[in-house]
N, C-alpha and C positions, 0 to 999 in steps of 0.2 A: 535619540528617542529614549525614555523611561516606559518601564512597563509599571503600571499602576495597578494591586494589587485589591480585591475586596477584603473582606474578613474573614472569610476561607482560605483564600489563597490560590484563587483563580483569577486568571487577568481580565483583567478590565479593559485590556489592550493598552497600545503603545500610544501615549503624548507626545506627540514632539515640543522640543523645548522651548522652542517661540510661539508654540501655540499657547502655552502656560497663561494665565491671568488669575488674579488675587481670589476669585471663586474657586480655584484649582486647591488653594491651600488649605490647609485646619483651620477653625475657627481662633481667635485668642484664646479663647477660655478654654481649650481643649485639657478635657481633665484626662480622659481614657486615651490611650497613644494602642491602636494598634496599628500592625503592621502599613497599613496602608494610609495613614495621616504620616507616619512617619515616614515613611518613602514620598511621598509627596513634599514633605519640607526640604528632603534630600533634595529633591527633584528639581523645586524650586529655587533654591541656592543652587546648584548647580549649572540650571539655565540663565542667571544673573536674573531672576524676579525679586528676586529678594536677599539682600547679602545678609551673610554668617553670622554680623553682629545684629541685625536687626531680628532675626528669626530665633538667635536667643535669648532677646530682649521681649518679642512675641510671645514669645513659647514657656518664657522663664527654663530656657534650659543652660547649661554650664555649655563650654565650649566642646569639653572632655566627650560630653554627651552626644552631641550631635557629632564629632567626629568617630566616636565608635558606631552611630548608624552609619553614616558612610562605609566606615571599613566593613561591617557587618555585611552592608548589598554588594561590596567591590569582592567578598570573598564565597560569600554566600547564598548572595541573589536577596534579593525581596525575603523568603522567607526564614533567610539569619535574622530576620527584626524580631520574631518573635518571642514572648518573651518565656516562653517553657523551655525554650531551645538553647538560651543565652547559656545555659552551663554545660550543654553537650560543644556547645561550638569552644567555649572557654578551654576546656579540657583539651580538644585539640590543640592549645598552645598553650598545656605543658603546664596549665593552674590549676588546683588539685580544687576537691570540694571541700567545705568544712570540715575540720576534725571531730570525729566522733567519741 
């Protein structure tokens, strides 16, 4: 089961994976990714609704991308997605920020 996340960061409760159907996922045109369309794509390649290449043919995302959400929820849960956070988590493995 995925826990599915709103725009806060309260659950939405738990999908199970075979429960998933194409209403489950972002739309194509998703222009704004927050945390929880993108744990949803996760979610969704991950239960076999929709494979890896098709979702970043969908999404127009790189492979790269949708593999670091993955890693993101496998290390940090749902709210590693987001995207204020992405340099605090970063930093934990040792990449520094910009030079000043």
């Amino acid at each position: 089961m995925t826990a599915i996340l709103n725009d806060a960061g309260d659950a939405l409760g738990d999908l199970p994976a075979d429960d998933m159907t194409e209403a489950d996922l972002p739309p194509p045109d998703t222009k704004r990714w927050v945390m929880r369309r993108k744990a949803e794509v996760v979610a969704g390649v991950r239960s076999g609704l929709i494979s890896l290449e098709e979702a970043c043919r969908r999404y127009t995302l790189s492979v790269e991308e949708f593999l670091s959400w993955q890693r993101l929820i496998d290390s940090h849960g749902v709210r590693g997605l987001r995207a204020t956070r992405l340099q605090d988590y970063r930093a934990g493995l040792g990449k520094s920020g910009p030079a000043e």
